[in-house]
NUFIDREN-97806 format. One record per residue (C-alpha): z, y, x. Coordinates in Angstrom, 3 decimals, padded with zeros to 6 digits. Layout:
% residues N
<atom><Z>Z</Z><Y>Y</Y><X>X</X></atom>
...
//
This chain:
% residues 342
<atom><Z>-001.107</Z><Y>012.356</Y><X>008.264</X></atom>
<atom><Z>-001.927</Z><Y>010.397</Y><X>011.621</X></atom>
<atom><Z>-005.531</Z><Y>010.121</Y><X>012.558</X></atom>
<atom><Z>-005.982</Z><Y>007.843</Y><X>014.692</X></atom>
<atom><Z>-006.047</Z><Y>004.301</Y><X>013.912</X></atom>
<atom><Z>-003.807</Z><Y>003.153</Y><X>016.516</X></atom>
<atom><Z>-001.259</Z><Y>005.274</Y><X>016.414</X></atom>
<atom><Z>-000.948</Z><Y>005.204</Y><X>012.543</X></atom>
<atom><Z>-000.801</Z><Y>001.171</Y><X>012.976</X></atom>
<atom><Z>002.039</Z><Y>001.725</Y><X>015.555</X></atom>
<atom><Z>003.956</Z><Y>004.042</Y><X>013.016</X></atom>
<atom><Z>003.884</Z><Y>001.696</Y><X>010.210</X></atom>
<atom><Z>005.191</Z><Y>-001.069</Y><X>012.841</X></atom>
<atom><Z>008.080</Z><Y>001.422</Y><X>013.804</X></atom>
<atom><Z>008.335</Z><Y>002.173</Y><X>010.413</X></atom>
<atom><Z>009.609</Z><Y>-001.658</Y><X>009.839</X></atom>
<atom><Z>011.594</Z><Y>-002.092</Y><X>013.000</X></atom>
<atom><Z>013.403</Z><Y>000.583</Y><X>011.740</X></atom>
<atom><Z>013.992</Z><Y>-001.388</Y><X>008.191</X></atom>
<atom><Z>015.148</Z><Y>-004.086</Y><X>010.068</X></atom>
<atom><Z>017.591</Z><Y>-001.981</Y><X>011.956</X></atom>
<atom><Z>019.878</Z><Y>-001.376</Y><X>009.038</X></atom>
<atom><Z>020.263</Z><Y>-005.211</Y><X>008.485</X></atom>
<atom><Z>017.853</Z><Y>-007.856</Y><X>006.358</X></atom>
<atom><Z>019.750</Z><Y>-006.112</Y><X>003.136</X></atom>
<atom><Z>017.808</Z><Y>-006.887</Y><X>-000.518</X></atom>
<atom><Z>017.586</Z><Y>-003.097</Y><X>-002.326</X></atom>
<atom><Z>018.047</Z><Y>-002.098</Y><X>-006.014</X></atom>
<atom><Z>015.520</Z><Y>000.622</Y><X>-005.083</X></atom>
<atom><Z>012.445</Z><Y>001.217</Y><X>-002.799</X></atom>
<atom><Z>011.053</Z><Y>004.349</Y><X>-002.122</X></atom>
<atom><Z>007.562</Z><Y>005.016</Y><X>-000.818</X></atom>
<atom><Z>007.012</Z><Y>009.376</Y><X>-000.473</X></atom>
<atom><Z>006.178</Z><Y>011.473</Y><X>001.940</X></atom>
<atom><Z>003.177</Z><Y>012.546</Y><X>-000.528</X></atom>
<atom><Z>000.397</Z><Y>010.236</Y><X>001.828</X></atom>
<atom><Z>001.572</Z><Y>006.582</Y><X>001.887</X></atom>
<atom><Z>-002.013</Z><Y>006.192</Y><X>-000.112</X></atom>
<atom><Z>-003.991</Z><Y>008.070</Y><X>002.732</X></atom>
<atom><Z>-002.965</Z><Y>004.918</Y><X>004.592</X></atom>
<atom><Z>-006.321</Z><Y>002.213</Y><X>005.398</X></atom>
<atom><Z>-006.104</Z><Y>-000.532</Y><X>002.989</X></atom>
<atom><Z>-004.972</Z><Y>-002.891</Y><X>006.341</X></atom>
<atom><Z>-001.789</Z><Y>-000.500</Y><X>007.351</X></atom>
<atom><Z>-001.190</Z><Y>-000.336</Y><X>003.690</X></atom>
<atom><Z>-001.240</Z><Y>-004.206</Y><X>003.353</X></atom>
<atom><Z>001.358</Z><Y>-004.314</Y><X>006.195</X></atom>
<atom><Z>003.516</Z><Y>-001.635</Y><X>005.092</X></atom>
<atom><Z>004.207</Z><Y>-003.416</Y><X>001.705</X></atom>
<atom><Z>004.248</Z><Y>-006.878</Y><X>003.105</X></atom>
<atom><Z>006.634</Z><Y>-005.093</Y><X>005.692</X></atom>
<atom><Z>008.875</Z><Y>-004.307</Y><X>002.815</X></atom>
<atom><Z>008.726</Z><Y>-007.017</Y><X>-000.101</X></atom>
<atom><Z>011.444</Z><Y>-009.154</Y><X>001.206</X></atom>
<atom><Z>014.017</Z><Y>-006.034</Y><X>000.799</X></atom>
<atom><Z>013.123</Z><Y>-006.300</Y><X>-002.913</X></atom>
<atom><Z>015.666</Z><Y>-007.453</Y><X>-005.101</X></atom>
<atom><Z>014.039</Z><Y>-009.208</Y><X>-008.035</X></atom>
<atom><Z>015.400</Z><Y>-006.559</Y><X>-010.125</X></atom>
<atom><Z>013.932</Z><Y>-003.532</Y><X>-007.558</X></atom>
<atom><Z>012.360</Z><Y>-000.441</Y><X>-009.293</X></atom>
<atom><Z>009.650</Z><Y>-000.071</Y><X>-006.093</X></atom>
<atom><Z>007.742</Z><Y>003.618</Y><X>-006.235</X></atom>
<atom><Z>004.669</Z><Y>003.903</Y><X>-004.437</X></atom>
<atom><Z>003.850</Z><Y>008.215</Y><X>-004.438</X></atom>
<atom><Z>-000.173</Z><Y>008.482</Y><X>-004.864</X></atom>
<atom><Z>-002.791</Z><Y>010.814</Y><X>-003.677</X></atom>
<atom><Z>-004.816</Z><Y>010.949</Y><X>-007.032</X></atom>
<atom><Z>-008.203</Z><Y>011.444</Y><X>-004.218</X></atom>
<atom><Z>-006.866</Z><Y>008.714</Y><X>-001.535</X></atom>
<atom><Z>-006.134</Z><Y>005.939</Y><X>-004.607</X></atom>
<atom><Z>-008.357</Z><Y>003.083</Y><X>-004.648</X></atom>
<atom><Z>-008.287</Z><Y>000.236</Y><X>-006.703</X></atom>
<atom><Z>-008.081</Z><Y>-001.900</Y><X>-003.570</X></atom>
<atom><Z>-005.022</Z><Y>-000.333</Y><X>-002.558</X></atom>
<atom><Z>-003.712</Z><Y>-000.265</Y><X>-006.039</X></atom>
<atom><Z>-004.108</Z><Y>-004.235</Y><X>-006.197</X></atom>
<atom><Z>-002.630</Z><Y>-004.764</Y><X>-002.727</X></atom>
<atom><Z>000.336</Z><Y>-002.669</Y><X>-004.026</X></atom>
<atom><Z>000.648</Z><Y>-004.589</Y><X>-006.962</X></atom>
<atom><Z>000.298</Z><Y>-007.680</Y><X>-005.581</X></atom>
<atom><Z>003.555</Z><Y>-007.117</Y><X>-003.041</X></atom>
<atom><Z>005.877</Z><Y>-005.757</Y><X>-005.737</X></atom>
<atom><Z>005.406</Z><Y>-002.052</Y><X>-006.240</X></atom>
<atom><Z>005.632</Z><Y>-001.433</Y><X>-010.313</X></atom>
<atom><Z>006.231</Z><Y>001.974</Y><X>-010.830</X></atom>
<atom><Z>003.418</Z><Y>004.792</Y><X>-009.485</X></atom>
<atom><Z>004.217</Z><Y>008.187</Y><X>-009.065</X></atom>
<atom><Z>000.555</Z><Y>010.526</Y><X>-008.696</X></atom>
<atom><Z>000.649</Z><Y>014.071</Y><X>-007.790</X></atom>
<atom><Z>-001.516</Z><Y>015.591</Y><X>-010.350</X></atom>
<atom><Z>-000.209</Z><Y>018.911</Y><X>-010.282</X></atom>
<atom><Z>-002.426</Z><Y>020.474</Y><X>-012.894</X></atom>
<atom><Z>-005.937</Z><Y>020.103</Y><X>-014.618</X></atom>
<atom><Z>-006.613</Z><Y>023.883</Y><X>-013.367</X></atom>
<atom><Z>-009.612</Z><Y>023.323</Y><X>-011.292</X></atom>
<atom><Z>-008.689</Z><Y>026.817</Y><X>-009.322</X></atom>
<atom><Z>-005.540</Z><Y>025.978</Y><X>-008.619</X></atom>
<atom><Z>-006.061</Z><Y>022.514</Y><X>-007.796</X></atom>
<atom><Z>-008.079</Z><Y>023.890</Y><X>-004.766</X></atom>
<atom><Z>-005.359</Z><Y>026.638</Y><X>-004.141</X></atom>
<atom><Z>-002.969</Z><Y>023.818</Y><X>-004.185</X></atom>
<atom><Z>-005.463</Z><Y>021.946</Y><X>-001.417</X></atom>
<atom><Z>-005.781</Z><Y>019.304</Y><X>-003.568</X></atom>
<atom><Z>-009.313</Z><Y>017.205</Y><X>-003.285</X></atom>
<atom><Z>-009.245</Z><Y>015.648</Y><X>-006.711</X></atom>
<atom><Z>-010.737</Z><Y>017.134</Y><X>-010.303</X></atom>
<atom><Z>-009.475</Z><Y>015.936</Y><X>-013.700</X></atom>
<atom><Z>-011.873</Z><Y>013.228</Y><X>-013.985</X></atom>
<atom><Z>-010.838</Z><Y>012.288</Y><X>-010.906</X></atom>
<atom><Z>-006.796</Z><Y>012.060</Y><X>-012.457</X></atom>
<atom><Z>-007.757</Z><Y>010.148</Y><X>-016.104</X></atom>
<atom><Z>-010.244</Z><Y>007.328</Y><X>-013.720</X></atom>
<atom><Z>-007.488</Z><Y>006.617</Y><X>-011.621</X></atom>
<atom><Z>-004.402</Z><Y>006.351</Y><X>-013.964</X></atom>
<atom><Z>-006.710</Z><Y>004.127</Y><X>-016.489</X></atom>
<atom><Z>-007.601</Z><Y>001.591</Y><X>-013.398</X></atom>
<atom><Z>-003.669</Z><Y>001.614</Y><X>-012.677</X></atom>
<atom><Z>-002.712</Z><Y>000.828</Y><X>-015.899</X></atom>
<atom><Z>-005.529</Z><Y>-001.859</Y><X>-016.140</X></atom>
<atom><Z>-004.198</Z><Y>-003.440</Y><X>-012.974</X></atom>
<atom><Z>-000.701</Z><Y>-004.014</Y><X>-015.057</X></atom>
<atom><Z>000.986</Z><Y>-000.772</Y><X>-014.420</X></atom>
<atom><Z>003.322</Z><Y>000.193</Y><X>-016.925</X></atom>
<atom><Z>005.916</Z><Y>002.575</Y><X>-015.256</X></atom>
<atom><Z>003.614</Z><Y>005.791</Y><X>-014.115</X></atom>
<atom><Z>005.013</Z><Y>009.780</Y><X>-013.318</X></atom>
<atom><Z>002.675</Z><Y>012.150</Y><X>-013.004</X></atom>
<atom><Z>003.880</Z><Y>015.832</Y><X>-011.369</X></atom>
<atom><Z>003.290</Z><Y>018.778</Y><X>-012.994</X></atom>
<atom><Z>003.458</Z><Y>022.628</Y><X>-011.525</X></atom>
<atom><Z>004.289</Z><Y>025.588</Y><X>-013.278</X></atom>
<atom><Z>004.563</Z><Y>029.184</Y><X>-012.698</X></atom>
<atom><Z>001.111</Z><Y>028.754</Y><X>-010.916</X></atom>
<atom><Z>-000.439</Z><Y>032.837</Y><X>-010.232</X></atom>
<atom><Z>-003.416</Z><Y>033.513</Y><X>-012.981</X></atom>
<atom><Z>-001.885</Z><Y>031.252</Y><X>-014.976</X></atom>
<atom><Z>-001.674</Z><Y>032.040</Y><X>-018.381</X></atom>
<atom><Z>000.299</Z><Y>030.641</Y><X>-021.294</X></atom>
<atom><Z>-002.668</Z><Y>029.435</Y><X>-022.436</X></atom>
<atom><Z>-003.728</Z><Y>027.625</Y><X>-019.424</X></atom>
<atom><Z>-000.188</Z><Y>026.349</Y><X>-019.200</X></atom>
<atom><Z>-000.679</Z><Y>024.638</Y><X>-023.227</X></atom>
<atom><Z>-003.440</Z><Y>023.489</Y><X>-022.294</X></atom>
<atom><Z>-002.407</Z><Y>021.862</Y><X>-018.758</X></atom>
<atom><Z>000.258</Z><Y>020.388</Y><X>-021.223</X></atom>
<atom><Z>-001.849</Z><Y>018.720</Y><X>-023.763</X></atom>
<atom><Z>-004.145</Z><Y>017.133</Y><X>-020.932</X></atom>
<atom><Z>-000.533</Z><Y>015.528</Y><X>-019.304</X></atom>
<atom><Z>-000.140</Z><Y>014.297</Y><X>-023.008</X></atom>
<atom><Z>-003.068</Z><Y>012.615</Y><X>-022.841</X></atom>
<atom><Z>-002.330</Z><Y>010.433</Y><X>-019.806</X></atom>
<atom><Z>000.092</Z><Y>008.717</Y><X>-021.997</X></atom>
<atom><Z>002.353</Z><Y>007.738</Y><X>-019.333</X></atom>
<atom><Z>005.998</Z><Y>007.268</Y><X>-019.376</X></atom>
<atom><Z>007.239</Z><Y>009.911</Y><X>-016.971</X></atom>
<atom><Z>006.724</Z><Y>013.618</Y><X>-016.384</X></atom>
<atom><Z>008.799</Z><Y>015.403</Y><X>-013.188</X></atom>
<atom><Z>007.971</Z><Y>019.571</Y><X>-013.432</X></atom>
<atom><Z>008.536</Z><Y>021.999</Y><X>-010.445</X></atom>
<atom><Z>008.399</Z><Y>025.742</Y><X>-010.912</X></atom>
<atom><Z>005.845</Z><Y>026.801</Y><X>-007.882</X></atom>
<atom><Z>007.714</Z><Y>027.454</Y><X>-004.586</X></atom>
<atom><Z>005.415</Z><Y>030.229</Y><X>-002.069</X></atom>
<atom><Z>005.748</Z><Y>028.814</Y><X>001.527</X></atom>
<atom><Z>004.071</Z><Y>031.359</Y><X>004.506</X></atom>
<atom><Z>001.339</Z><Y>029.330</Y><X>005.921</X></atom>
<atom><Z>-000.310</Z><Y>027.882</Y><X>002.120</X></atom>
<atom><Z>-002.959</Z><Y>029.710</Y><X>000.266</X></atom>
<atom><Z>-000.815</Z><Y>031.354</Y><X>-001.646</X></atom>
<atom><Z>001.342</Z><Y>032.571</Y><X>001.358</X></atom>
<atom><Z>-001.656</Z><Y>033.484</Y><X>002.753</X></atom>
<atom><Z>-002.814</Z><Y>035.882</Y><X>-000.040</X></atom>
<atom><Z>000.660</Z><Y>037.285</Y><X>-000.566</X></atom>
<atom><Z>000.909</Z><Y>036.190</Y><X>-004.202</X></atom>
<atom><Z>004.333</Z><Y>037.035</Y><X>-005.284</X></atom>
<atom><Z>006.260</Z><Y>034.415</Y><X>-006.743</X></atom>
<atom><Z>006.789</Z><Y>034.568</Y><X>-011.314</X></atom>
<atom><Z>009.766</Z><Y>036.350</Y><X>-011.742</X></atom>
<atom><Z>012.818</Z><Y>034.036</Y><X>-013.564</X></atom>
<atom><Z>012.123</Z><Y>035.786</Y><X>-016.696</X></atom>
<atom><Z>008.548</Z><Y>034.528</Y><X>-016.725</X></atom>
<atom><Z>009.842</Z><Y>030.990</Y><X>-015.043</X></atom>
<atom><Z>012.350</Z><Y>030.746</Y><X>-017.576</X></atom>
<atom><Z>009.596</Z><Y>031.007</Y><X>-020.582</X></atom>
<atom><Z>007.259</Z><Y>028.818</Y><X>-018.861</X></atom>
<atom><Z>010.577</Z><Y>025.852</Y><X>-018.691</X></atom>
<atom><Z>011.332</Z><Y>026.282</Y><X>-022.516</X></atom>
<atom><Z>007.493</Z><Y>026.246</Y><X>-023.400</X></atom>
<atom><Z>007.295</Z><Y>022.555</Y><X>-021.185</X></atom>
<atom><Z>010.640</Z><Y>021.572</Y><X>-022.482</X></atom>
<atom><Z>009.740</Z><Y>022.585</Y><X>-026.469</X></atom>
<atom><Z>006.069</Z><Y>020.539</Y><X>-026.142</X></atom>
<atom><Z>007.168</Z><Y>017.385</Y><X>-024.381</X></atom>
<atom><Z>010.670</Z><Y>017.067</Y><X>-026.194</X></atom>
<atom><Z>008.381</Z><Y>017.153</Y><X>-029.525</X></atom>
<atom><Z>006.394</Z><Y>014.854</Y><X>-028.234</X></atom>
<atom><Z>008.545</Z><Y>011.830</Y><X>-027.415</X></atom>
<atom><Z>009.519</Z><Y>012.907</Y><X>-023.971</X></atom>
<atom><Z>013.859</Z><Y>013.019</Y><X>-023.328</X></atom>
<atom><Z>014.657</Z><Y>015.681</Y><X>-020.564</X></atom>
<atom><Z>017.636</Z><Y>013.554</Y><X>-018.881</X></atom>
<atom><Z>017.498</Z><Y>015.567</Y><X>-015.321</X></atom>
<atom><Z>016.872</Z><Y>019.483</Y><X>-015.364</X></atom>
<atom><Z>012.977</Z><Y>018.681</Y><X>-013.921</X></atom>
<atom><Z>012.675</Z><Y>015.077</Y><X>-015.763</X></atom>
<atom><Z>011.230</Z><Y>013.808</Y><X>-018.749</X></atom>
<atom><Z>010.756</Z><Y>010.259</Y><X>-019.378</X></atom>
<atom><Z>009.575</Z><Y>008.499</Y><X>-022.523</X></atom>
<atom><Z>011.173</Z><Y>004.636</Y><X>-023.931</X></atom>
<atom><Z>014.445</Z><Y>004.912</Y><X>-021.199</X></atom>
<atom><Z>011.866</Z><Y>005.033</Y><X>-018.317</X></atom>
<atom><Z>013.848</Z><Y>007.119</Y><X>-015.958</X></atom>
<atom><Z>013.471</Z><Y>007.270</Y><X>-012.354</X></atom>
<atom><Z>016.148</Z><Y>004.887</Y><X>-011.173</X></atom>
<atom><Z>015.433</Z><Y>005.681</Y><X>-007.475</X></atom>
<atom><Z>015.938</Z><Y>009.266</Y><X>-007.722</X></atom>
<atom><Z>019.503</Z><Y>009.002</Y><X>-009.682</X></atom>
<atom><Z>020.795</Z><Y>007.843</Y><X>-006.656</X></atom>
<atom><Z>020.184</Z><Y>011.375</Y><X>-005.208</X></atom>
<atom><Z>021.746</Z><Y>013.059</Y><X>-008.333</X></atom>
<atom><Z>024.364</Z><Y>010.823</Y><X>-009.031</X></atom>
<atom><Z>025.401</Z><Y>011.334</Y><X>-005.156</X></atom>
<atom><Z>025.105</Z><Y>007.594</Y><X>-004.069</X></atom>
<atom><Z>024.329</Z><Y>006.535</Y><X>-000.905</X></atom>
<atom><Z>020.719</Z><Y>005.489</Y><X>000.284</X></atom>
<atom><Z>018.705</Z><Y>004.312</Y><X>003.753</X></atom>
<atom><Z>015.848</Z><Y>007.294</Y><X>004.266</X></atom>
<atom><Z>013.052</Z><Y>005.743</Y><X>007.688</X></atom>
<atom><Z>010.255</Z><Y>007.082</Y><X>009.125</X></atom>
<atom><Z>009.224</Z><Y>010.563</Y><X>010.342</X></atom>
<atom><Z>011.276</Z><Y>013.428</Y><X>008.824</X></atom>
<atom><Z>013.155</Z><Y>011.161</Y><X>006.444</X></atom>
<atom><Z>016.724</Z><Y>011.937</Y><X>005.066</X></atom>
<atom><Z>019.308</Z><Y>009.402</Y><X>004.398</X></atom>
<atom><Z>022.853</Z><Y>009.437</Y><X>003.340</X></atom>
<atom><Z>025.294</Z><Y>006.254</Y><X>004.914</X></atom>
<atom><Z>028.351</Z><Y>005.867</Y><X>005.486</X></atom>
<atom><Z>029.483</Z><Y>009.625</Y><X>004.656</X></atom>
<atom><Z>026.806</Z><Y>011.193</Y><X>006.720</X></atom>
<atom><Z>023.529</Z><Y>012.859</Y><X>005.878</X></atom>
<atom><Z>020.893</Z><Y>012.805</Y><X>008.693</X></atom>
<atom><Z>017.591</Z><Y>013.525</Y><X>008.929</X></atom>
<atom><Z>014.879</Z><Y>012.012</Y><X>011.375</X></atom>
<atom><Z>013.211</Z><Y>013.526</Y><X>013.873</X></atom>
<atom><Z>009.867</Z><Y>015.600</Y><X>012.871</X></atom>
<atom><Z>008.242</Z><Y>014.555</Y><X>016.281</X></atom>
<atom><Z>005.704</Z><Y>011.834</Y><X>016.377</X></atom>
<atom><Z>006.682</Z><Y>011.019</Y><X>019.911</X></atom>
<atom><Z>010.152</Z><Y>010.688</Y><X>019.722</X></atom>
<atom><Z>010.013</Z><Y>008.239</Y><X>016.836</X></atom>
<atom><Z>007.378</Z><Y>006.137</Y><X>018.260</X></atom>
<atom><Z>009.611</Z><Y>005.892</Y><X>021.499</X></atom>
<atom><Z>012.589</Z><Y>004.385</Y><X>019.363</X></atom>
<atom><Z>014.636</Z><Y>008.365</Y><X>019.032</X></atom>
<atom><Z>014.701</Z><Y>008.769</Y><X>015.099</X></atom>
<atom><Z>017.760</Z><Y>010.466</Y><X>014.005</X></atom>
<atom><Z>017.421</Z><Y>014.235</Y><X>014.867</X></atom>
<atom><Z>020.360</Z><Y>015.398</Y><X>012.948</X></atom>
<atom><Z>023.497</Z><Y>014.083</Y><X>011.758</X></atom>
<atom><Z>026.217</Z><Y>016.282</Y><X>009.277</X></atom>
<atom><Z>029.188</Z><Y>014.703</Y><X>008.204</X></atom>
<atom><Z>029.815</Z><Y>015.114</Y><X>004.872</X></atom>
<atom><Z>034.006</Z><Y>016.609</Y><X>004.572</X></atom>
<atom><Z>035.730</Z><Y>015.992</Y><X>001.307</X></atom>
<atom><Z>035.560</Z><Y>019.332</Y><X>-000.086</X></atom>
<atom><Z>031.449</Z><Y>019.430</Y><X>000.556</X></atom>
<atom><Z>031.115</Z><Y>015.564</Y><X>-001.298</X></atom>
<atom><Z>033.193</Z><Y>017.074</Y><X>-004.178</X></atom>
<atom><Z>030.683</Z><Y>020.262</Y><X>-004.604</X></atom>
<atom><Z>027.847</Z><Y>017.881</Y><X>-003.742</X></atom>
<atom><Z>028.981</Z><Y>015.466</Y><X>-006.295</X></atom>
<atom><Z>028.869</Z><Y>018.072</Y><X>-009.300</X></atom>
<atom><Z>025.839</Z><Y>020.278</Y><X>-008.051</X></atom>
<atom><Z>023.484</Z><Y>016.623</Y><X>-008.744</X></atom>
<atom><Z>025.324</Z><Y>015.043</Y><X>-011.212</X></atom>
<atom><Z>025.076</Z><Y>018.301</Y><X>-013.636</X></atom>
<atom><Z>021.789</Z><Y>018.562</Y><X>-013.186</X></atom>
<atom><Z>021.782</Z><Y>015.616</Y><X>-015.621</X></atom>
<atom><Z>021.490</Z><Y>016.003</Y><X>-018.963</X></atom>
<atom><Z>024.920</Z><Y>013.390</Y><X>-019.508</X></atom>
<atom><Z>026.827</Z><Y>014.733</Y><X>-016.316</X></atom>
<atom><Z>029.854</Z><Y>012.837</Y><X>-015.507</X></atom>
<atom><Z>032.333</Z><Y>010.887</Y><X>-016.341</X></atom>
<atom><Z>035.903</Z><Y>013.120</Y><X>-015.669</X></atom>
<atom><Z>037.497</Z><Y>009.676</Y><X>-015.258</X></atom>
<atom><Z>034.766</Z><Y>008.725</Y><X>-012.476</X></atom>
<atom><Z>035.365</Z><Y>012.295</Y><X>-011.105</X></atom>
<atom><Z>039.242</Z><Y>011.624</Y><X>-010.080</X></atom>
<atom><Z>038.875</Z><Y>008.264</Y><X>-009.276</X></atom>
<atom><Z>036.652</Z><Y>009.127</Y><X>-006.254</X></atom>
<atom><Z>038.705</Z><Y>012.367</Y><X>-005.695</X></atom>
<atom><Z>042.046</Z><Y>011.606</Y><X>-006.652</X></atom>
<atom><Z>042.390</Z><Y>014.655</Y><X>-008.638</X></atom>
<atom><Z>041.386</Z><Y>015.739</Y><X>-012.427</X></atom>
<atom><Z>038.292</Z><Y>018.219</Y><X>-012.769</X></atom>
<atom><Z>040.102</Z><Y>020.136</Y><X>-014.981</X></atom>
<atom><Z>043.472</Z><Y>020.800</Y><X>-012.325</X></atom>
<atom><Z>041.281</Z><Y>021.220</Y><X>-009.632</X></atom>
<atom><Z>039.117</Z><Y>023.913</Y><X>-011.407</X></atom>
<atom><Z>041.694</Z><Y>025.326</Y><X>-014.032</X></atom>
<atom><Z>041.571</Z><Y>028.976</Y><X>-012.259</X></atom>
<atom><Z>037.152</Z><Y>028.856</Y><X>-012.728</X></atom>
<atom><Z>036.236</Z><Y>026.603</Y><X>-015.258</X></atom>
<atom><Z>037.843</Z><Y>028.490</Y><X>-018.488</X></atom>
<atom><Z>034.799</Z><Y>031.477</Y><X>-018.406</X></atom>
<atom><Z>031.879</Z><Y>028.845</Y><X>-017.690</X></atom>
<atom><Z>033.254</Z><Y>027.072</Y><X>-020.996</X></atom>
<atom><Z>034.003</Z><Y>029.953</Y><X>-023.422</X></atom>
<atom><Z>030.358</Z><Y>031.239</Y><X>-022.471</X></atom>
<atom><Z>029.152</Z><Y>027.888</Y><X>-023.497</X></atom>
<atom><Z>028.179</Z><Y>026.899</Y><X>-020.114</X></atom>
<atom><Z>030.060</Z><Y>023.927</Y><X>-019.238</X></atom>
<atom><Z>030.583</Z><Y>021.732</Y><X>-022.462</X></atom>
<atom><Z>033.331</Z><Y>019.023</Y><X>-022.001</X></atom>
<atom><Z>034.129</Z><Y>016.624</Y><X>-024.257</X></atom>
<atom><Z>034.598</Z><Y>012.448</Y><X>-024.994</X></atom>
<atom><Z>035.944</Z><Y>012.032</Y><X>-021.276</X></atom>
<atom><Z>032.701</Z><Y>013.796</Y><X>-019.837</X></atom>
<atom><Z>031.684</Z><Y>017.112</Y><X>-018.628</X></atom>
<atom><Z>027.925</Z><Y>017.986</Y><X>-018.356</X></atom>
<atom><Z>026.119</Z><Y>021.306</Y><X>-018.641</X></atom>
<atom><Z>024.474</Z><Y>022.923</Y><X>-022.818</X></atom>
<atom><Z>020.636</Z><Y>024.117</Y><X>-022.808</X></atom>
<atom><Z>021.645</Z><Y>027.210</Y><X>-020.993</X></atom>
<atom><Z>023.732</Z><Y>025.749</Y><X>-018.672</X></atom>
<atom><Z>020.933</Z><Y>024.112</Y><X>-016.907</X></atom>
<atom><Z>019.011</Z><Y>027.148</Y><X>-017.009</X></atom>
<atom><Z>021.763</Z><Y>028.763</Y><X>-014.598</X></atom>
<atom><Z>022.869</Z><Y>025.759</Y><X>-012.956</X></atom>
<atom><Z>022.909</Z><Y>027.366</Y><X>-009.439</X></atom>
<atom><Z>024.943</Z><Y>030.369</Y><X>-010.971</X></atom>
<atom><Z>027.259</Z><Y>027.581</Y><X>-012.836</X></atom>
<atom><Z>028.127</Z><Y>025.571</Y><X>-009.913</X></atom>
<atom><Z>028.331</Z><Y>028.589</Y><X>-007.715</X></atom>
<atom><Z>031.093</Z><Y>030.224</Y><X>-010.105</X></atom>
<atom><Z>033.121</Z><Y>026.918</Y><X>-011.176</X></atom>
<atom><Z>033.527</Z><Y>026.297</Y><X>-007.547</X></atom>
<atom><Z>033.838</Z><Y>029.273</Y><X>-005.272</X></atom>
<atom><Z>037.068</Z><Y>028.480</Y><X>-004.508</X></atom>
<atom><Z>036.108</Z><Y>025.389</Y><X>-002.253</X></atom>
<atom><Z>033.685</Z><Y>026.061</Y><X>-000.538</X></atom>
//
């Protein structure tokens, strides 16, 4: 995150000219992440949302992410106030160890305070992150993590299994990542306990409670198009993914777009079932040839067969998604059913 005042109110200007670049357009969807937009002073914060509430539809889902440590309930009021009605906090875990591991400045006081002033400020739709296969983590620990999340009583729980980068604590002190067998129990043990508890798991990572899905983010998985701005952002327009340049003084000076792929038929087709089966419904084989002008079933009649007679790949009422196991091994489904085109 920038520190200095000036410059971080001249990225949250650029920020908007950028908006404005792709046209005065009214969105289904808006997007705040990065991880820091709360970090932000109340003022640039202010601007940023005032920035963006004319691009709200008045049917937008708007996600603000949220430092649980950064939140205020000045900021939460100003984000109210312009639009935003669904909060996503990165709570992580209630491990006080790993929470520091993690470099995260908050305790789990800190996480029940500031989810009870959001939800006294009006805010209904709230996610809260969890991480699992965290090192000195028992099963235990991991139950216990659990119950706490239940306790929030919010709406929508995304999971990630712990990914070891170099340069983080963990790098650092050459922890070795869980192995799957150990990931694999620590999914079904999340999946058991929030499925039992109200919770529907309708992405491989998601869990949401009374339909409260994360509209924003099945636009990624259902392969739709979206605008990504600012510093390091991806997008996907017009048939070509790009990302934006990582270099603060490039995209001050106007240069944004670092890299540009364009996306080929035969990649948008693998693209196109490597997110959409990481739903729980999958898609529709109807949908499926009328973007591609060919059926699912012709095009993969020499890979498909195994993946179904193991129970993989179910198909059935004009739809093809992926069983309980399936999703366990989606990268080994999608790799297998289609090898031959790519």
């Amino acid at each position: 995150m920038l520190t200095n005042p000036k410059q971080t109110r001249i990225y949250v200007e650029t920020v908007l000219k950028e908006i404005i670049g792709y046209g005065q357009h009214q969105y289904e969807t808006i997007f705040f992440g990065g991880g820091t937009p709360t970090a932000l002073t109340v003022d640039d914060l202010e601007l940023l949302c005032q920035g963006v509430k004319n691009y709200a539809s008045p049917s937008c889902e708007w996600t603000v992410e949220c430092n649980v440590e950064s939140t205020t309930p000045e900021k939460l009021k100003i984000m109210k106030n312009a639009g935003v009605n669904r909060l996503s906090f990165g709570v992580q875990t209630f491990k006080k160890e790993a929470l520091i591991a993690l470099n995260r400045h908050h305790n789990d006081q800190d996480i029940v305070n500031t989810i009870a002033t959001a939800k006294s400020l009006g805010f209904q739709k709230i996610n809260v992150d969890l991480i699992y296969d965290l090192p000195r983590v028992s099963d235990e620990d991991l139950q216990t993590d659990l119950q706490h999340f239940l306790s929030l009583n919010v709406n929508h729980i995304a999971t990630y299994a712990l990914t070891i980068h170099p340069n983080t604590v963990f790098g650092i002190q050459k922890v070795k990542p869980a192995t799957d067998e150990v990931s694999r129990h620590h999914y079904e043990m999340i999946y058991q306990t929030l499925t039992a508890h109200g919770y529907e798991r309708y992405e491989v990572s998601n869990f949401a409670r009374d339909q409260e899905i994360s509209r924003h983010n099945l636009t990624y998985w259902r392969n739709q198009e979206y605008i990504g701005v600012g510093l390091g952002a991806s997008g996907y327009l017009q048939g070509i993914r790009y990302t934006n340049t990582k270099n603060m003084t490039k995209y001050l000076q106007g240069w944004h777009r670092d890299v540009e792929e364009v996306i080929d038929e035969k990649m948008k087709r693998f693209e196109y079932i490597m997110l959409n089966y990481r739903l729980k419904d999958g898609f529709s084989l109807t949908e499926f040839n009328e973007i591609f002008h060919i059926q699912f079933t012709t095009l993969f009649e020499n890979t498909m067969l195994p993946l179904v007679q193991k129970g993989l790949i179910l198909i059935e009422n004009n739809r093809t998604k992926l069983s309980f196991e399936g999703m366990l091994l989606l990268d080994y489904v999608v790799l297998k059913l289609t090898k031959d085109i790519i």
